[in-house]
C-alpha positions in Angstrom: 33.4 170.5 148.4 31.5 167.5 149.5 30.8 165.9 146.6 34.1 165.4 144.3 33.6 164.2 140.3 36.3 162.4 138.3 35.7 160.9 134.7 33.0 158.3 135.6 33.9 158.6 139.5 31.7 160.3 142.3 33.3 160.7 145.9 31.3 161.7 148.7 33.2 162.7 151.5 32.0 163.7 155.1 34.5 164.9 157.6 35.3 161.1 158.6 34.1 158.2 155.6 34.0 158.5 152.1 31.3 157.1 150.2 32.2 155.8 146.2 30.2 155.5 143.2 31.2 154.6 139.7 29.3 154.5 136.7 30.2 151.2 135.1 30.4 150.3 131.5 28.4 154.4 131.2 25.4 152.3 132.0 25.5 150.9 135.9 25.5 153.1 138.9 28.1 150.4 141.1 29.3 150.8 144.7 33.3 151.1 145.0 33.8 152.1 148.7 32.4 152.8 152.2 34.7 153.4 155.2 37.0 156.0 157.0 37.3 159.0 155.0 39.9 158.6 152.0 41.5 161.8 150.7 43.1 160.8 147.6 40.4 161.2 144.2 42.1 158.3 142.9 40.2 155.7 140.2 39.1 153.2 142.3 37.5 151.5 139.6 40.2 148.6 139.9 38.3 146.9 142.6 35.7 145.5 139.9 39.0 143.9 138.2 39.2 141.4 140.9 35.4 140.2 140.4 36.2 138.8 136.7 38.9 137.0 137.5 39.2 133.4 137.3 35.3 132.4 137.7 34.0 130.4 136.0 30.5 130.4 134.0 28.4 127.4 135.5 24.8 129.3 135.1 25.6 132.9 135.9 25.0 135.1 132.5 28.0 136.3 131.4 27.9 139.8 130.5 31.4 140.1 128.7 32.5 137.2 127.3 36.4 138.1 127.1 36.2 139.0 131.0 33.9 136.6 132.5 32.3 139.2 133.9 28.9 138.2 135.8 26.4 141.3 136.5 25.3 139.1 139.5 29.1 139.6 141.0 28.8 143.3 140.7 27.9 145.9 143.9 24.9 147.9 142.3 23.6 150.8 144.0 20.4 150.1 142.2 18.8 147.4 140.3 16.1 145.7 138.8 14.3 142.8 137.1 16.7 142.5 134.3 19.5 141.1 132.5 21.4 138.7 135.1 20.6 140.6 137.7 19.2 137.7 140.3 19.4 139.1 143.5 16.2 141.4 145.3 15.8 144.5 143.1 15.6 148.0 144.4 12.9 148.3 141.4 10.1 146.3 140.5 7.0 147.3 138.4 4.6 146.2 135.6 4.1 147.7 132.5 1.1 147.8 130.3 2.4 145.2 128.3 2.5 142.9 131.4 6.2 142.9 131.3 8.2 143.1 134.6 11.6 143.7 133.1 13.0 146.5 132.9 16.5 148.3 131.5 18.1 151.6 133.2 21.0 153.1 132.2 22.6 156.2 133.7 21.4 159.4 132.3 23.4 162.0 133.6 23.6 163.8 137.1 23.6 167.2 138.7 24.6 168.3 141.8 23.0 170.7 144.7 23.9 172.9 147.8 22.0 172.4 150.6 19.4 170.0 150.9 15.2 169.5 149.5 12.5 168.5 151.6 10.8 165.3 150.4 7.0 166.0 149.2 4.6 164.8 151.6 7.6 162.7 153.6 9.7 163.4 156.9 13.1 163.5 156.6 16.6 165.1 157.9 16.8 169.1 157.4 19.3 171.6 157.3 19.2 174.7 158.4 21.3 176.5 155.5 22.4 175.4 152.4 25.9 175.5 153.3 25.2 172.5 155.4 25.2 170.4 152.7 25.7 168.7 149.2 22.9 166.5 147.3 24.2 164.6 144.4 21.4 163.4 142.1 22.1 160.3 139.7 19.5 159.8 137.1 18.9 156.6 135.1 16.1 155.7 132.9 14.3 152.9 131.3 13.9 154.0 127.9 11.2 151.3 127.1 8.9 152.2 129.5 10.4 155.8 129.9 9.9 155.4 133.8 13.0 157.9 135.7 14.6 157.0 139.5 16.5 159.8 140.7 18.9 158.5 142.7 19.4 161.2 145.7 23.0 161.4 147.5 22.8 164.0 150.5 26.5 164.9 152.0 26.8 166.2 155.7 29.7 166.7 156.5 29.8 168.0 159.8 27.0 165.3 161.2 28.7 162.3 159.6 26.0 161.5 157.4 24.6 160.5 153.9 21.6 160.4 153.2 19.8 158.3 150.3 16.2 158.6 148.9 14.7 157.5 145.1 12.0 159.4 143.5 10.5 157.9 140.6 9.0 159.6 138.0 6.7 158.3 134.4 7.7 160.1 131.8 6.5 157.5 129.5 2.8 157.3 127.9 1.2 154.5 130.1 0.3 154.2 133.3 3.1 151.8 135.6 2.7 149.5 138.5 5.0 150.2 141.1 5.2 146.1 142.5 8.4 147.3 144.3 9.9 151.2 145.4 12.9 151.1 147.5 15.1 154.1 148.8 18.3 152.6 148.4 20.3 149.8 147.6 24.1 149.1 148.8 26.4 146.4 147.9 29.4 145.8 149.3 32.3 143.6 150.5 31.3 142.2 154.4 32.2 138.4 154.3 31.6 137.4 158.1 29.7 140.0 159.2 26.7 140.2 161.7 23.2 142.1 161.3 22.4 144.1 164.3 18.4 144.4 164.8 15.6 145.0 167.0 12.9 142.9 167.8 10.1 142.7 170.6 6.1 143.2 171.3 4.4 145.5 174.0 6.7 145.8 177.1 9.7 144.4 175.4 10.5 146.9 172.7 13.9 147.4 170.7 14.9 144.0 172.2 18.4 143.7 170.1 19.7 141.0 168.6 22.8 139.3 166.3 22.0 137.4 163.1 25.1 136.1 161.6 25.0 136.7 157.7 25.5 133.5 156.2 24.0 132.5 152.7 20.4 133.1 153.5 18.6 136.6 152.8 17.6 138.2 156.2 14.6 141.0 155.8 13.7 142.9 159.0 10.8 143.7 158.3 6.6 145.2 159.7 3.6 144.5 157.3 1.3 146.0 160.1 0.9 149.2 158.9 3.2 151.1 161.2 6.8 150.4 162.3 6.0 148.4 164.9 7.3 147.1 168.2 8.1 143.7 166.6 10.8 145.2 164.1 12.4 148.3 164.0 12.8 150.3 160.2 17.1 150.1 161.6 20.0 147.9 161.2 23.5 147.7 161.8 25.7 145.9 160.1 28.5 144.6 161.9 32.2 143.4 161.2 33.4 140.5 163.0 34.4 141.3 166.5 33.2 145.0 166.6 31.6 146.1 169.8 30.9 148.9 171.9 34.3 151.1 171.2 35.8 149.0 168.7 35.6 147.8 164.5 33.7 149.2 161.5 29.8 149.0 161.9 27.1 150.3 159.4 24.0 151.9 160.0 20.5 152.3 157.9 17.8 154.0 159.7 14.4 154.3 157.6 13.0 158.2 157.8 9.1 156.5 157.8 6.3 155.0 160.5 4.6 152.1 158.0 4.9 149.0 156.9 9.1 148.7 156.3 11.5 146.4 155.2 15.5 146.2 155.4 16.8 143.3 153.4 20.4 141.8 154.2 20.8 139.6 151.1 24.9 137.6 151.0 25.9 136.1 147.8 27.9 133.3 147.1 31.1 135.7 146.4 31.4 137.6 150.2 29.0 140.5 149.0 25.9 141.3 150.7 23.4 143.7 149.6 21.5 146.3 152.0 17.7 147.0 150.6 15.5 149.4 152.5 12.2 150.9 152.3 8.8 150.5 152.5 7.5 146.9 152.4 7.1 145.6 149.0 4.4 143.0 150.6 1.4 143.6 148.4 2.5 147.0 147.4 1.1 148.4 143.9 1.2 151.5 143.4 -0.3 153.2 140.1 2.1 155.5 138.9 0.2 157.4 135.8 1.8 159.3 132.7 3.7 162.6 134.4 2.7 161.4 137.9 5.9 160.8 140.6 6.7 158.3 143.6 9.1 159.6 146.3 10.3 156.8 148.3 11.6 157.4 152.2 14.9 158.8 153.3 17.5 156.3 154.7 20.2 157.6 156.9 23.7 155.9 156.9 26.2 156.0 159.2 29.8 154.8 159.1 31.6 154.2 162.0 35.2 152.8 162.2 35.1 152.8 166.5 32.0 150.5 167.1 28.1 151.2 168.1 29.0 153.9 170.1 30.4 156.2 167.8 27.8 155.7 165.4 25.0 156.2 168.1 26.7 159.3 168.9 26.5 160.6 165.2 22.5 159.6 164.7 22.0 161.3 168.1 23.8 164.3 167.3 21.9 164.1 163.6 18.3 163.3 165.0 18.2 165.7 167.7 19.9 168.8 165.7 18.5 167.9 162.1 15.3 166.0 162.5 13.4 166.8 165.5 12.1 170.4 164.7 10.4 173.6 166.8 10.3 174.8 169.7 11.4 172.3 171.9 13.7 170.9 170.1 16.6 172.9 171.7 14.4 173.2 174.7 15.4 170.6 178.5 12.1 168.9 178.3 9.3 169.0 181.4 9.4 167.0 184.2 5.8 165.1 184.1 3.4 163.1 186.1 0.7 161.2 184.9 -2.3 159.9 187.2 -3.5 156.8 184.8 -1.4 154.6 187.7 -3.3 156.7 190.2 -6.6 156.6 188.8 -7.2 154.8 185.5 -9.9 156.5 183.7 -12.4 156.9 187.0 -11.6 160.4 188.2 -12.8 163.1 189.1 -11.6 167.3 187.7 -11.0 167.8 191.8 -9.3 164.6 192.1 -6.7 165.7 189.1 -6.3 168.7 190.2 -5.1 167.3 193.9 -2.8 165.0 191.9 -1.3 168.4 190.0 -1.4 170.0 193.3 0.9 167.2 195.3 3.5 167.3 192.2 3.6 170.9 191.9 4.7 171.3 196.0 7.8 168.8 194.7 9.1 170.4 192.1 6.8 168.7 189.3 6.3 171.0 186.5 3.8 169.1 184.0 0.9 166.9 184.8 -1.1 165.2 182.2 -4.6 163.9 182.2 -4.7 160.5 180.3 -7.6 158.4 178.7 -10.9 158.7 180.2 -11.7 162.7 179.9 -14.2 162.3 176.7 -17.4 161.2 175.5 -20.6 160.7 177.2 -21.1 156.8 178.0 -19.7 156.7 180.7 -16.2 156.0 182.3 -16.1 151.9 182.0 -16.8 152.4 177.8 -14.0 154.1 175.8 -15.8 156.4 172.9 -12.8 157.1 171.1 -13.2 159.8 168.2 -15.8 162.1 170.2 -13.1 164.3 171.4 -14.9 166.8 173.6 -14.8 166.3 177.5 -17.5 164.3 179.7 -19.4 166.6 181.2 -20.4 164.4 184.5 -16.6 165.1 185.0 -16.2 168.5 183.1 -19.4 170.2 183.2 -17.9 173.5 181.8 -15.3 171.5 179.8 -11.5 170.9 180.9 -10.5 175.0 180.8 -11.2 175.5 185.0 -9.6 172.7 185.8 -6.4 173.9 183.8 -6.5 177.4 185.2 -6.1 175.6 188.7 -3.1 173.3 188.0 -1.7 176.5 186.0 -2.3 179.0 188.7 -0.2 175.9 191.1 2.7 176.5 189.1 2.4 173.7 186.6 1.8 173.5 183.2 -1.2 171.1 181.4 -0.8 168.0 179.1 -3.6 165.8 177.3 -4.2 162.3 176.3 -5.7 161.9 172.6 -5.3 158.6 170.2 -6.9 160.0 167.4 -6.3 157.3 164.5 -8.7 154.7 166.6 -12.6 154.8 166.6 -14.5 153.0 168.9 -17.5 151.8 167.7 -19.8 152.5 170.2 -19.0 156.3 169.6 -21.0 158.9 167.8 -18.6 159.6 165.3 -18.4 155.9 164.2 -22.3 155.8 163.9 -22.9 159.2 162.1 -19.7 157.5 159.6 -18.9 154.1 159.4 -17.3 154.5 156.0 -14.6 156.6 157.5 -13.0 153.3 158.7 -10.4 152.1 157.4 -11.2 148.5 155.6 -11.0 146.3 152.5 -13.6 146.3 149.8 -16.3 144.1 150.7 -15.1 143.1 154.2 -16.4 144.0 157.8 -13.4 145.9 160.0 -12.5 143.9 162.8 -12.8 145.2 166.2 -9.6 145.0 168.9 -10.8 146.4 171.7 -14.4 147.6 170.5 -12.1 149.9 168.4 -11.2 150.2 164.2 -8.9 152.6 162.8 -9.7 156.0 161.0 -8.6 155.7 156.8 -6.5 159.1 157.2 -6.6 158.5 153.7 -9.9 160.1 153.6 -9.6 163.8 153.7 -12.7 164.2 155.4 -11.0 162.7 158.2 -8.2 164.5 158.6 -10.2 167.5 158.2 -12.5 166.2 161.2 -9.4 164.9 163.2 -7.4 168.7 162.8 -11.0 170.3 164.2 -11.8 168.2 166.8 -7.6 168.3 168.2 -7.9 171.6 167.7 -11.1 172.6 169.3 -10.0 170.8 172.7 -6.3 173.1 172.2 -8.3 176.3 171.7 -10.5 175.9 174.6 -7.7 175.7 177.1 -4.0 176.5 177.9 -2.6 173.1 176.9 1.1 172.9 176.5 2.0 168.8 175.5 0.1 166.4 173.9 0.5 162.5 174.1 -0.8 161.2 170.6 -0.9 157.4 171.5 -1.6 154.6 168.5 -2.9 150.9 170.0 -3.6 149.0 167.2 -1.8 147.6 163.7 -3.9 147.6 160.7 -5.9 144.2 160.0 -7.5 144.8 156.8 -7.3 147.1 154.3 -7.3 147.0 149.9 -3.3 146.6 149.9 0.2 148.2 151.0 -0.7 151.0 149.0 -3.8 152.1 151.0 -1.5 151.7 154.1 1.2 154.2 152.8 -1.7 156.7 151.3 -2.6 156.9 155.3 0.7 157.2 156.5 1.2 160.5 154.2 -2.1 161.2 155.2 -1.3 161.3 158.7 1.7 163.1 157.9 -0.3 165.8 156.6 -2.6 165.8 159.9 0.7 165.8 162.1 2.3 169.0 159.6 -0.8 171.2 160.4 -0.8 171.1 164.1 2.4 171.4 164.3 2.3 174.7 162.4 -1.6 175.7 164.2 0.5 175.0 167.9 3.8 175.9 167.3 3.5 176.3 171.6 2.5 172.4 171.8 4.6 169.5 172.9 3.8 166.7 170.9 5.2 163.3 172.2 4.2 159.9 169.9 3.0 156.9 171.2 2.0 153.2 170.1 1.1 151.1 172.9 4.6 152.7 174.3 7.1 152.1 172.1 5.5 150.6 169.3 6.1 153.5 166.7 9.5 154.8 167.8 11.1 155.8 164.7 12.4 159.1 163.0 9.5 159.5 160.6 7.1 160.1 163.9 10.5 162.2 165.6 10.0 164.9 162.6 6.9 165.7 164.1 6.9 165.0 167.6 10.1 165.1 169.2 9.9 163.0 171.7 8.3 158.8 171.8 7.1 157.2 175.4 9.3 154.2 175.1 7.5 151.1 176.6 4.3 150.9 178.6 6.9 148.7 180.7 7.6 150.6 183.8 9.3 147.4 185.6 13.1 149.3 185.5 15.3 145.9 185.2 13.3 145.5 181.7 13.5 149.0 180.8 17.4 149.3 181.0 17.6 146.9 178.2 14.6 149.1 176.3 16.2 152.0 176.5 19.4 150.3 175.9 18.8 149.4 172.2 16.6 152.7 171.4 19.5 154.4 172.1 21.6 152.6 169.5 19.7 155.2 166.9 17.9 158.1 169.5 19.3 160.5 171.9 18.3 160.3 175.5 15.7 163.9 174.6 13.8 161.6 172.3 12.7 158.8 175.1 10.0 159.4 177.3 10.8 157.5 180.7 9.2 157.7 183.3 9.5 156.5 187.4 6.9 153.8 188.5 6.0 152.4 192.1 6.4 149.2 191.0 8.1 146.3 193.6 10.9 144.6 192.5 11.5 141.9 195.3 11.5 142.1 198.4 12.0 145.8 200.0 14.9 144.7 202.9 16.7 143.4 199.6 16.5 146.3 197.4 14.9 149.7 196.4 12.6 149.9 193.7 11.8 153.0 193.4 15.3 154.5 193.3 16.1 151.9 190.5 13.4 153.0 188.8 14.5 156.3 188.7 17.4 156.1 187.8 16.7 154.6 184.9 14.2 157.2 183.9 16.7 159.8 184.3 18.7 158.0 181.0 16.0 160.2 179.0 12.9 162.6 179.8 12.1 162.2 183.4 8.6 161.7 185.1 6.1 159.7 187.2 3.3 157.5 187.0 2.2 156.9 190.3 0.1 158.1 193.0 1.9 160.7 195.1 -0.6 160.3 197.8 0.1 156.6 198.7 3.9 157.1 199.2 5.2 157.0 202.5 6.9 159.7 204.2 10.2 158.4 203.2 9.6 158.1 199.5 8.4 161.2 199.2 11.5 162.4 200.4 13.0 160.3 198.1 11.4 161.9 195.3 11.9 165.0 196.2 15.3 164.8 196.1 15.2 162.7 192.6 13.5 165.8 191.3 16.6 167.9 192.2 19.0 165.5 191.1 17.7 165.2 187.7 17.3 168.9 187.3 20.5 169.7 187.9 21.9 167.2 185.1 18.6 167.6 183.0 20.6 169.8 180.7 23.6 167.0 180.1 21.8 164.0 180.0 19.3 165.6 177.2 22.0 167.5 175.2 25.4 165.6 176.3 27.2 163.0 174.2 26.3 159.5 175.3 28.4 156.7 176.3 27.4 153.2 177.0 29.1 150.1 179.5 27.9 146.6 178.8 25.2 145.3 176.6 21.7 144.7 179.6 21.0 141.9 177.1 24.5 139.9 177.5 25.9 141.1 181.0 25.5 141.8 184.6 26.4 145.4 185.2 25.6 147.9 183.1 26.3 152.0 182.8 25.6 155.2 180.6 27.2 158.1 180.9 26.2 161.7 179.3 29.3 164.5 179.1 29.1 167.9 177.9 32.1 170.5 178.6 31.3 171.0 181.9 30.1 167.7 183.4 30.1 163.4 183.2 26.6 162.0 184.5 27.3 158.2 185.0 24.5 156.0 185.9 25.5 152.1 186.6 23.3 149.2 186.7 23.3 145.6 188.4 21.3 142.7 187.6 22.2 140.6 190.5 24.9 141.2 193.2 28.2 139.6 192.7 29.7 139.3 196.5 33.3 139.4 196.7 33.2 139.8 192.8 35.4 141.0 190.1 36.6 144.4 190.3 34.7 146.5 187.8 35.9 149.6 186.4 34.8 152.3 184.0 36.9 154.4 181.4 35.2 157.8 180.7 36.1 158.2 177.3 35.0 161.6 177.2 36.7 163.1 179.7 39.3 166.0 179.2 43.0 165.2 180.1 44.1 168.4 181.5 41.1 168.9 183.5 39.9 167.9 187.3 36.5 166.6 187.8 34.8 166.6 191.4 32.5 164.3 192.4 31.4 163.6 196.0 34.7 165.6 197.9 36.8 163.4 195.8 38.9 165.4 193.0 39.9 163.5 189.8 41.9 164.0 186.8 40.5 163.8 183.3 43.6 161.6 182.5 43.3 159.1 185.2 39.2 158.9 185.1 40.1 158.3 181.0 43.0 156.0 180.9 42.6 154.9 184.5 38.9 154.3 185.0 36.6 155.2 187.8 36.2 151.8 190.1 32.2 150.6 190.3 31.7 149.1 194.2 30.1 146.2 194.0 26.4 146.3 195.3 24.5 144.1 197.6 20.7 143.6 195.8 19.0 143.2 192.7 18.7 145.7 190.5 20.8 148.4 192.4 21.6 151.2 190.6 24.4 154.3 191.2 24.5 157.9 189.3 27.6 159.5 190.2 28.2 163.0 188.9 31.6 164.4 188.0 31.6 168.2 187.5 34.6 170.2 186.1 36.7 171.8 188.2 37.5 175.8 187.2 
C-alpha cells in the first residue's frame, strides 16, 4: 500500500519520498514530513514539540496557554481566515452575513485505488487503478457548512503526489469564493532558494534564483493564460543544490489561466508553498449544493538536484498526461513556409515548398496564417475559417492530395480564440467578444478574443475547426493564441473560459482522434501541462536565433520532456559565416525536442542543402532517444559558457554540447554520462568506450574555435 494510516498519522509513500500528514489537536490537517522515502510508520508527531518551546507571546495568539503554542508557528496543509492564522490562506470566501472568517475542522477521510478525473479540468491520468492511491481528507466549516476535500494522489512508480481541493456548499446560502487554492505546504527550508521562470515573447522560461528571505514571493499571471512572463512552476531549492546534487521541490500547476504560486517565510525558518489559480479579483459564487474543483498540482521530491526531478515530471508528463495517439508515437519531422512566404502565397507555391521537403526526407509540411477569409492577404479576418478562394478556389482539399500523393503528410494553421474585427463573424456578432459590462473591447492587432464562455461559441468554433478537418486529409494542427485578456467582468469570467476552452479542446480531440494537435501562444507563451493534456506538444518560442533558444529550451525542460517542445531549424545568421555555422547550430539545437524547419528550401545553397539532408538523417536515427530517452543536462546557458544535453535509452547516449564563445587554449572540459551502463561498450565514431570510464571517467569536450559551435556525438551500445 501507498497510503499507510496510524492513529491520527497519514504516510504517503512513493517508491523514493514519503510525504506526512497529521491531524493535530483532531481539528488541523498539519504537514510533518517531505523528503527521501522513510520506511518506519513511526509517530512523527514530535516534530510540533519543538515549535512550543521556549517562545515567547509578544502578539502571536496563543492557542494553548500551558504550551505556548502559536497556530501561526504550525505547518498547515490548509488554512484560512481564522483564529491566529496570519499567513496567506489556502481559503478565502464571504458569507451571507458578510463574514470572511471561517472555522474547519477535520471531518473524517477515505481512501481510493486508482485515480478520478477532475470535472471539467486536465490533470495527470492513470491507466489502471492499480497505479495508484488517492487519499481524501475532508474538513468542514460547520457555520457556513461549506466542505474542501483535500485530495492526496500516490504514484508510486512515477515519483509523484498529486494534490487538488474541491469545495463543496452544503450549507443553505449561497458563498463567495474570494480565494480557491489547490494546495498548501508548509515546511521547514530556512535558506533556501525559489527556482522560477520568467520572460516575454522570444525569451520564454527565462529561469531565475530568488533567495527566500522574510518577504512573500508570488509567481504569478493575471493575463488570463499562463503566460510567457511567469510560468504556473517552481522549485524550491536547498542551499547549494544543483544540477546532480541536494534536495529540490517541485509544484507544477495542471491549468493555462491566470495562476499564482506563493512562497511565503516566516519569522521561525518555515515557509509556506500556495498554488492555484490567481486569487486577483476572483469571486466565484458558489450556491447551496453547487461545487468548485480547484487545479491539480504535481509535486516532486528529489534528493539528487533538478535533474532527477526533471527526469520524474518528464517521465510523468509524457506517460501520464499527454494522451492519444501520438503520445507514444516519434513525432513528424515538419516544415513550415511562413519564413518562405508570410501570408502571400500561392496553393502552387506551397505545394513546391512540400515538394522540395519531401525529396529530403521531410515528412510534414504545414500551411500557416494567411489561408482564410476573403479580404485579402495584407488583412487578417480571423474567425472566418473557410479558405480564400483567390488562393483556394475549390478549397484547400487539391492542394492536400498533391503534397499527400509526394509522400508527405498535411498540417494547418488556426488561432481560433482571436477575432479580428474586420471579419464577418465579428460583425454578424459582436457580443460574442469577450468584454467587461459597459466597456468597448480593446483591439491588439485589429483583433479581440472570443468569450469561450459563451456556448454559442464553442459550438461555432467546434463547426468551423471541424468543417476545414472534414473537407481534407489533415493530420496536425497548430492552435496558436497571440493575445492576453485586457478586459473582462473579473477572474471568474476568465476561468469560466478557460473550462470553456477545455471543453472545445475535449471534443476535437475525441471528433479527430487521427489529429496532431500542437499549442501555441505567441510561441511559448502557454506552455504548461493544462494545454499538454490536450495537445501534446507546445512550439516553444517564435525565437529561432539558436544561442537564445538553448537557454529556452533549457528551462522548459526543467518540467517537459524533449517530445513536448516544438523546435524547429531557422536560416538565421549568427555572425559572420568564415567564423561560424549557423545553420548547423541551429539544428542542433532543434534536435533537443521535435525537429523541423522554417525556411525557404529554395534559397539554400548547394552546400546547405546538403547539409540538411544529412541533418534529416541524423535526427531520424536518434528521433526515437531524444523523444523517449531519459534526459541529462551540463551547465546552466544562463550562468556558463558551455553547455550539453544528453538523452539515453538502453541502447544509445545522444550528447549534444554547446559553446557561447570559444575559449582558445582553455580549460579542459569533460562530461560524465551518468547514465551509462558499467559493463557495457559504447561506439561512437570508430572509437570503443566503456560504460565505466565514459561514467566515472567522462567523455573529454574539444574545445571549439567560434561562436555558438555546437557538437552531437552519438554513443551506441555495443552487442
Amino acid at each position: 500500500m501507498s497510503i499507510t494510516v496510524t492513529e491520527n498519522q497519514f504516510h504517503l509513500r512513493t517508491n523514493s519520498t514519503s510525504y506526512v500528514i497529521h491531524i493535530f489537536r483532531d481539528k488541523y490537517p498539519v504537514h510533518l514530513y517531505w523528503g527521501s522515502r522513510l520506511e518506519d510508520d513511526g509517530d512523527l508527531s514530535y516534530i510540533l514539540d519543538t515549535m512550543v518551546a521556549d517562545r515567547a507571546a509578544g502578539i502571536h495568539n496563543n492557542y494553548d496557554d500551558i504550551k505556548k503554542l502559536f497556530l501561526s508557528d504550525v505547518p498547515m496543509e490548509f488554512s484560512c481566515m481564522s483564529e491566529g492564522l496570519y499567513r496567506t490562506p489556502t481559503y478565502h470566501a464571504k458569507y451571507a452575513d458578510g463574514s470572511t472568517v471561517s472555522d474547519f475542522v477535520y471531518n473524517g477521510y477515505y481512501i481510493e485505488k486508482g485515480k478520478k478525473s477532475l470535472s471539467g479540468l486536465p490533470a495527470v491520468y492513470v491507466e489502471d487503478d492499480s497505479e495508484a492511491e488517492t487519499l481524501y481528507i475532508t474538513l468542514l466549516d460547520k457555520k457556513s457548512g461549506v466542505k474542501a476535500i483535500l485530495s492526496y494522489t500516490v504514484m508510486p512508480e512515477y515519483d509523484v503526489i498529486t494534490r487538488s481541493i474541491r469545495y463543496e456548499n452544503c450549507g443553505a446560502d449561497d458563498v463567495t469564493l474570494l480565494c480557491a487554492k489547490s494546495c498548501t505546504v508548509d515546511f521547514y527550508a530556512p535558506d533556501y532558494e525559489l527556482l522560477h521562470m520568467h520572460g516575454d515573447w522570444l525569451r520564454e522560461a527565462t529561469v531565475e534564483k530568488t533567495k527566500l528571505d522574510h518577504v512573500k514571493v508570488s509567481v504569478e499571471s493575471n493575463r488570463g493564460l499562463s503566460s510567457a512572463q511567469q510560468h504556473p512552476f517552481c522549485v524550491l531549492m536547498e542551499k547549494g543544490a544543483n544540477e546532480e546534487m541536494g534536495n529540490v521541490y517541485g509544484f507544477s500547476l495542471v491549468y493555462s489561466g491566470s495562476f499564482q504560486i506563493e512562497a511565503e517565510p516566516t519569522s521561525t525558518g518555515l515557509v509556506r508553498m500556495n498554488a492555484g489559480i490567481s486569487s486577483f479579483d476572483f469571486g466565484w459564487e458558489l450556491s447551496p449544493g453547487e461545487s468548485f474543483q480547484a487545479p491539480e498540482v504535481v509535486l516532486v521530491h528529489s534528493d539528487s538536484g533538478l535533474g532527477k526531478m526533471s527526469r520524474t515530471y518528464h517521465n510523468l508528463y509524457r506517460k501520464r498526461l499527454c494522451r492519444g495517439k501520438y503520445r507514444d508515437q516519434e513525432r513528424p519531422m515538419l516544415i513550415n513556409h511562413w519564413d518562405a512566404t508570410g501570408t502571400v502565397y500561392t496553393a502552387e507555391r506551397l505545394a513546391e515548398i512540400a515538394k522540395a521537403g519531401a525529396e529530403i526526407g521531410i515528412e510534414m509540411f504545414v500551411m500557416d496564417d494567411g489561408w482564410f477569409g476573403d479580404t485579402g492577404d495584407e488583412i487578417r479576418q480571423l474567425g472566418d475559417w473557410f479558405p480564400d478562394k483567390r488562393k483556394f478556389p475549390n478549397g484547400i482539399s487539391s492542394m492536400v492530395e498533391s503534397i499527400n500523393a509526394d509522400g508527405m503528410r498535411f498540417g494547418i494553421w488556426f488561432e481560433p480564440e482571436v477575432v479580428s474585427v474586420d471579419s464577418h463573424l465579428y460583425k454578424e456578432h459582436p457580443d460574442w467578444v469577450m468584454t467587461a459590462p459597459g466597456h468597448d473591447a480593446t483591439p491588439m492587432y485589429g483583433q479581440v478574443i472570443l468569450d469561450f464562455a459563451n456556448p454559442d461559441v464553442r459550438e461555432y468554433i467546434i463547426k468551423s475547426i471541424s468543417d476545414i478537418l472534414d473537407s481534407a486529409n489533415v493530420s496536425y494542427v497548430k492552435w496558436d493564441y497571440n493575445r492576453p485578456i485586457i478586459e473582462t467582468a473579473n477572474q471568474e469570467h476568465k476561468h469560466r473560459a478557460i473550462l470553456g476552452l477545455y471543453e472545445v479542446l475535449e471534443t476535437l480531440n475525441s471528433k479527430y482522434p487521427d489529429v496532431l494537435f500542437e499549442g501555441c501562444s505567441s510561441g511559448g507563451g502557454r506552455f504548461d501541462p493544462g494545454m499538454l493534456y490536450y495537445m501534446p506538444q507546445t512550439w516553444s518560442s517564435d525565437n529561432q536565433r539558436a544561442n537564445v533558444r538553448i537557454g529556452i529550451q533549457y528551462g522548459t525542460s526543467l518540467a517537459y520532456p524533449a517530445i513536448t517542445m516544438g523546435a524547429h531549424a531557422g536560416q538565421i545568421p549568427l555572425g559572420l559565416a568564415s567564423y561560424n555555422n549557423p545553420l548547423e547550430t541551429s539544428a542542433h539545437v532543434a534536435m533537443c525536442g521535435n525537429f523541423g524547419y522554417e525556411m525557404d528550401l529554395a534559397k539554400l545553397s548547394e552546400a546547405e542543402m546538403e547539409q540538411v539532408k544529412d541533418q534529416i538523417k541524423l535526427y531520424k536515427s536518434i528521433r526515437k532517444t531524444v523523444q523517449f530517452g531519459d534526459m541529462y543536462r551540463f551547465g546552466n546557458p544562463f550562468e556558463e559558457n558551455r553547455t550539453g544535453v544528453c538523452y539515453c535509452d538502453d541502447d544509445e547516449m545522444v550528447l549534444f554540447t554547446f559553446q557561447s564563445r570559444p575559449q582558445m587554449n582553455g580549460e579542459e572540459w569533460r562530461i560524465k554520462l551518468s547514465c551509462a551502463e558499467i559493463g557495457a561498450k559504447y561506439e561512437c565514431d570508430g572509437v570503443v568506450y566503456t560504460g565505466e570510464s565514459l561514467k566515472k571517467l567522462g567523455i573529454r569536450i574539444s574545445l571549439e574555435h567560434y561562436d555558438y559551435q555546437t557538437r552531437c556525438m552519438v554513443f551506441k551500445k555495443v552487442k
